[in-house]
Structures are given as C-alpha cells and as structure tokens.
N, C-alpha and C positions, 0 to 999 in steps of 0.2 A: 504493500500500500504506500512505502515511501514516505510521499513529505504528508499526503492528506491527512493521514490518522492524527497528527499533531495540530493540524491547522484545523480540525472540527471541534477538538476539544477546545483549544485558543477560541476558536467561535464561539464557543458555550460560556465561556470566562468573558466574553465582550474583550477581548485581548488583538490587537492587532502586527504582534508577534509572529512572523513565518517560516521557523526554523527550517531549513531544509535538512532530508534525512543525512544518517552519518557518510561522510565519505569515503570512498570507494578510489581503491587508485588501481589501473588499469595499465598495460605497456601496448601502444596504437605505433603503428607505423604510420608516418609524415606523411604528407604530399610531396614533399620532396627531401632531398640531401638533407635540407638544413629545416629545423623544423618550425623556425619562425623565419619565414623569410621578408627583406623590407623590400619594400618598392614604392616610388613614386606614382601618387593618383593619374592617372591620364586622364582622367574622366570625373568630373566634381570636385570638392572642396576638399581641402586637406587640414580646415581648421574649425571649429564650430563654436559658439558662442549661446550662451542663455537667452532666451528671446522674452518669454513671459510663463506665467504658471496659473492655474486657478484649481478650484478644489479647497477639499478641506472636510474631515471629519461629520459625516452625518447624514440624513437618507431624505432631506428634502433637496428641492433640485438644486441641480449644481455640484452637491454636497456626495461625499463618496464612503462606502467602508468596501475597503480594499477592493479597491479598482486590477484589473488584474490585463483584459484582453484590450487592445486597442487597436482600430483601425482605421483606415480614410477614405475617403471617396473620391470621384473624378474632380470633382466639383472642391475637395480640401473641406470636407465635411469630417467631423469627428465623429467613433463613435468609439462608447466605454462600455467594457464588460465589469457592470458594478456589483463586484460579484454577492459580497454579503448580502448585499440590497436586492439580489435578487433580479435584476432589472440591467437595461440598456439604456444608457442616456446618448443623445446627439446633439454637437456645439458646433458651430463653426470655427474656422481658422484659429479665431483669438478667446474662444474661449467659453462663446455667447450659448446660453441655452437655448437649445430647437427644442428638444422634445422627448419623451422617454415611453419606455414600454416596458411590460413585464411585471409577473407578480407572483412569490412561492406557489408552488404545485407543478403537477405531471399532467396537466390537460394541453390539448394543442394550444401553443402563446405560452404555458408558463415554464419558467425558468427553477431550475435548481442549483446552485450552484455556475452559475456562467461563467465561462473562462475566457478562454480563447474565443476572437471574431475575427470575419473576414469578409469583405465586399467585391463582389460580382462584376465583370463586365456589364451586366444586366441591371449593375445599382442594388440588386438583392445583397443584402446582408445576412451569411452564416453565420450561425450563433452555437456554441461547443457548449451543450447543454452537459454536464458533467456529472452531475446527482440524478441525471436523468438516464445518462448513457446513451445523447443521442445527439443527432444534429437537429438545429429548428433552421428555415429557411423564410426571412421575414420581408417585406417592402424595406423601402429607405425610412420611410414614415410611421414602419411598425407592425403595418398590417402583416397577418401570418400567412404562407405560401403551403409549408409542408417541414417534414419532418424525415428522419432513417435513423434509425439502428435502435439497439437493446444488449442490455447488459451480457457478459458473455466473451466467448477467444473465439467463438469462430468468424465467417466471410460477413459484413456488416454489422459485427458486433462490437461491443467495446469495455473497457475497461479501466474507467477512470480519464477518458481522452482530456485533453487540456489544452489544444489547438487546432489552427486550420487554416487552409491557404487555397488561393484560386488561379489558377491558370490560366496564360491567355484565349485558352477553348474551353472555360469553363469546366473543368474537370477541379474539381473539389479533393485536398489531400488532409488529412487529420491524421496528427501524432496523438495514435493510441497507446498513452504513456506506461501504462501499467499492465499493458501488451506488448513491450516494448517490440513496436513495430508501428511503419505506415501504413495506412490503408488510403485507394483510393477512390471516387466515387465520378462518375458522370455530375453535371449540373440538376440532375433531378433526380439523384439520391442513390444510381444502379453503380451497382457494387462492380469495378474493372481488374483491381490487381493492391497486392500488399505486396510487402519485404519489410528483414528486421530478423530479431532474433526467434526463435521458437516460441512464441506465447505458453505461459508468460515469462520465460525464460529469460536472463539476461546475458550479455554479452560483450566482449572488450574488440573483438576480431573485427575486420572490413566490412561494410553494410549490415553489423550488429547493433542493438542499443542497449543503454543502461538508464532508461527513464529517460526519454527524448521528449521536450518537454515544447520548443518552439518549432515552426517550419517556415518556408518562405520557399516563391516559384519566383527566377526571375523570369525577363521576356523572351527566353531561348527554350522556356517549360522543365530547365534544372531545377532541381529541389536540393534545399538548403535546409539540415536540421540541425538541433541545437541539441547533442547527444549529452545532455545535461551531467549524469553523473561520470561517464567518462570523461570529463572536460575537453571536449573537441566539438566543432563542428564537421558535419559528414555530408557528401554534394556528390547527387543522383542525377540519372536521367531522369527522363518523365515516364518511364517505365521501372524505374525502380534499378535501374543499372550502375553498380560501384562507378564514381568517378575518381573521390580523392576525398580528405583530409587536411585540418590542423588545428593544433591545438594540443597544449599542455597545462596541468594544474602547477599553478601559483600565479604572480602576480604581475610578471612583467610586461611588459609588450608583446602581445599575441599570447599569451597566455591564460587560462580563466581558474577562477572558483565557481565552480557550477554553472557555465552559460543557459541561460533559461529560456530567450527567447530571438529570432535571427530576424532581418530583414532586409529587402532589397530597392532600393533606389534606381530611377529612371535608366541610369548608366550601369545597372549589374555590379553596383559595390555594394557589398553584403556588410551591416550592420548586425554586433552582436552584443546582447544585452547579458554583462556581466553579473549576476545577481551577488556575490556575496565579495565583489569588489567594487561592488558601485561604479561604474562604468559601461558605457558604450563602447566597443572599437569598434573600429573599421576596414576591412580588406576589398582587396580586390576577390573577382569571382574565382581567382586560382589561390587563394590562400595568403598570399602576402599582405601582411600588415601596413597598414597606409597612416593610421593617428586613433585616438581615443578622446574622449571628452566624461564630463564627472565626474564627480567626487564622492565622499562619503560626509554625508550632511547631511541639514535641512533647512539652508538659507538656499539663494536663487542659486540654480543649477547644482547643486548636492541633493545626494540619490538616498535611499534609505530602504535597500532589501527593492530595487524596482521588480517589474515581473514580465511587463508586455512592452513593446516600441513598432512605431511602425513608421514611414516616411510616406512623403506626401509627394505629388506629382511635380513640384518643385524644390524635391529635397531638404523639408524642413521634417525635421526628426521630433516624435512625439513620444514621451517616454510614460509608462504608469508607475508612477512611483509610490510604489504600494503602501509601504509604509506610514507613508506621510500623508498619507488619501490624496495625491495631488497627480495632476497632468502634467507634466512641464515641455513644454517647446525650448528648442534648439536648431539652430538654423548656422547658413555658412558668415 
C-alpha cells in the first residue's frame, strides 16, 4: 500500500503531513556512460523564476486541503485535484476562481480521493479517481462524460492508480501505482496495452516499477514516468517499449529523493517534480540535466512535500504544493 496507508490515517488526525513510504535503494542502469549527464537547453529557458501563488488551507473556494493533481488546458486554464476536499477546482492563468465540481461518494460525478488529472485534446478533463479505483471523464465545466475501471490487477483494473496523461491521439495512460505498472486506455475508456512489473510485484530492472507515481506523453506519444521509489525517471514508447533512463537517489543535480511526478513542455523538456527535495528539475527528452528551481520552504517559491506540476502551453510551470495547500507558478 506504500505511502496511502499513512496519508488516510494523517487524514483522520486533520494532519496535512505526507510521509512517503521507507526507502528503497535499487542499482538501475543509466541512459548513458555517465549517469547525470549536462547539456545545454536548445529549446526553452534555462532559468525560472516565482511568478505568483494563491491557495491556502480550507474547503471553501479557492481554498485547498492537499491539493495533489494538477493540470492545464489549451486555453492556460487551471485545474486542481483537491484531493481531501474531494472535488476539482478551475482558475485561470493567475489564479482566479472559475468553478469547481465534485463531492464524497462512488456514484457517476463523485470523487474519492482524487489525485492525478489530465486534459484532452477534446478539452475533457480525466480525473484518477483513487478510492474509487477508477477513471471519471468530465467537461471542462464539470459536466460528467463517463467513467473505467475497478479495483483489482487485472486488464482495466487498478490498484490505488495516482495519475494520468493524454496523448496527442487521445489515448489515455495511468500509472497504476500499486500495480506497479502502466496501463493504457483509448479516449473512451477501451482497455489497449500495459507494461511494468508483475502486478503487484515490484521491480529495480529496465521497464520495471517501484511505485510509479507521475506520467507524462510528450508530442512524439513517448511516455515519461516518474519511477518514484526507485528514484529514476523511465521513457517508453507509446506502446510501452524500453527506451532509457536517469536518475539516482540523493541530492544533486539530476539526482532525486523520490521523484513523484514528471512533465513535458511544448519543446519535449521533461520536468520533474522532486518530492522530498523540494525541487523541480529539468532535462532534456534524452536525460540530460539542463537546471532546477525550488527550494525547501514556505515563503514565494519554497516547496513543502509538493506532489503534482504541470506546464502550460507557454511554458509556465505550475506546481501543487501540497503541503502548504498552495498553487504556485513559475515561469522563464
């Protein structure tokens, strides 16, 4: 079960504490010779800055208890996986309240635990219904489309999933974390193809997972996961095909304490959300480290346990900073 077993009781105590489970140290072969390697950005910013933040403790709008999933739209629409709360909220750009959905229960529309979100070519927003064991598929506005899966290791089932990510043919991917493996789905919920380790087995070896906890597609349909306890990122085809690797536990450049969640920017540089280093960094799509931003805090720009990040179709980086109930933007 991982990190949840502790974050449900934390929930019962009103505690917004999210240990992650004990570490795990794994020996992964590189993407290449060197295992952090540097390179110069060719493509976007090599430097990021605190933009603005909003947020803060509490379940009327605006207001957040552990925000967790985050994502954008074409249009630079916000939207939050609030998870305690139950519910989805959507802001624009700088912060503003549109509108919110969602409320405890298992009926079509209600959420249980929400985590991970992801928005459609189509403007449909996925939503990683957790406590439910399932995906819901909503309007941009809220309305409910449809729904897949149920608890379980087999073909459209799942196991605590915790994210999800959408390809430019709409093909929907969700890291079933606690199956440690992907699954992937068409845009209307038909089950295509998994990879990962044995459900619910876990694993250190090439296109293995140890609690994969973020995902990302960029515009070539590669997947990017965020092999959380092994501290590496791992990069697929869109059939689930070993490409490569990087990443090692501790703290330096290119290296992580638990990466939790990844994402991809217009230009294929992959962002990755350091959870227990407070930090973003940045690579290119072959592994090489490019810069980092964040710190460990809770004035502007310091991180505290973030969970989700996503970027926006002009590169502005939006982080959940779970701890601190807050959103915070980050731009070049």
């Amino acid at each position: 079960m991982g990190l949840r077993i502790s974050f449900f009781i934390l929930a019962a105590l009103l505690s917004l504490a999210f240990p992650l489970a004990c570490q795990k140290t794994y020996t992964v072969a590189p993407l290449a010779a060197t295992p952090v390697p540097t390179a110069t950005a060719t493509c976007g910013p090599t430097t990021y800055s605190f933009v603005l933040q909003w947020g803060g403790f509490g379940s009327t709008n605006g207001l957040f208890y552990g925000p967790r999933g985050v994502a954008v739209d074409s249009s630079d629409n916000i939207y939050v996986g609030d998870t305690f709360n139950n519910r989805i909220q959507k802001f624009n750009s700088t912060g503003t309240y549109l509108t919110q959905w969602g409320t405890a229960g298992s009926g079509n529309g209600n959420l249980d635990y929400p985590e991970g979100l992801a928005v459609g070519g189509n403007g449909n927003v996925y939503v990683v219904d957790e406590g439910n064991s399932r995906i819901e598929e909503f309007t941009n506005s809220g309305g409910y489309v449809a729904q897949w899966g149920t608890a379980g290791g087999g073909n459209s089932q799942f196991n605590e999933p915790v994210a999800d990510a959408v390809d430019p043919s709409g093909n929907v991917y969700v890291a079933d974390t606690d199956n440690n493996r992907v699954q992937k789905f068409s845009s209307s919920g038909a089950y295509v193809t998994q990879w990962g380790s044995s459900a619910p087995a876990t694993g250190g070896g090439n296109g293995q997972f140890s609690e994969p906890y973020g995902i990302a597609v960029d515009g070539g349909g590669n997947v990017y996961v965020a092999d959380t306890l092994n501290n590496r990122v791992q990069k697929f085809n869109s059939s689930g095909g070993y490409l490569g690797q990087w990443g090692t536990a501790g703290t330096g450049n290119g290296q992580f304490n638990d990466p939790i969640d990844v994402a991809v920017d217009p230009c294929d540089q992959i962002y990755a959300l350091d959870f227990y280093n407070n930090r973003v960094e940045v690579f290119t799509s072959a592994g090489a480290y490019v810069a980092q931003f964040g710190t460990s805090g809770t004035g502007n720009g310091g991180l505290n346990e973030p969970w989700g990040l996503t970027v926006s179709p002009v590169s502005d980086i939006f982080v959940a900073d779970t701890d601190d109930n807050l959103i915070q933007k980050f731009g070049p």
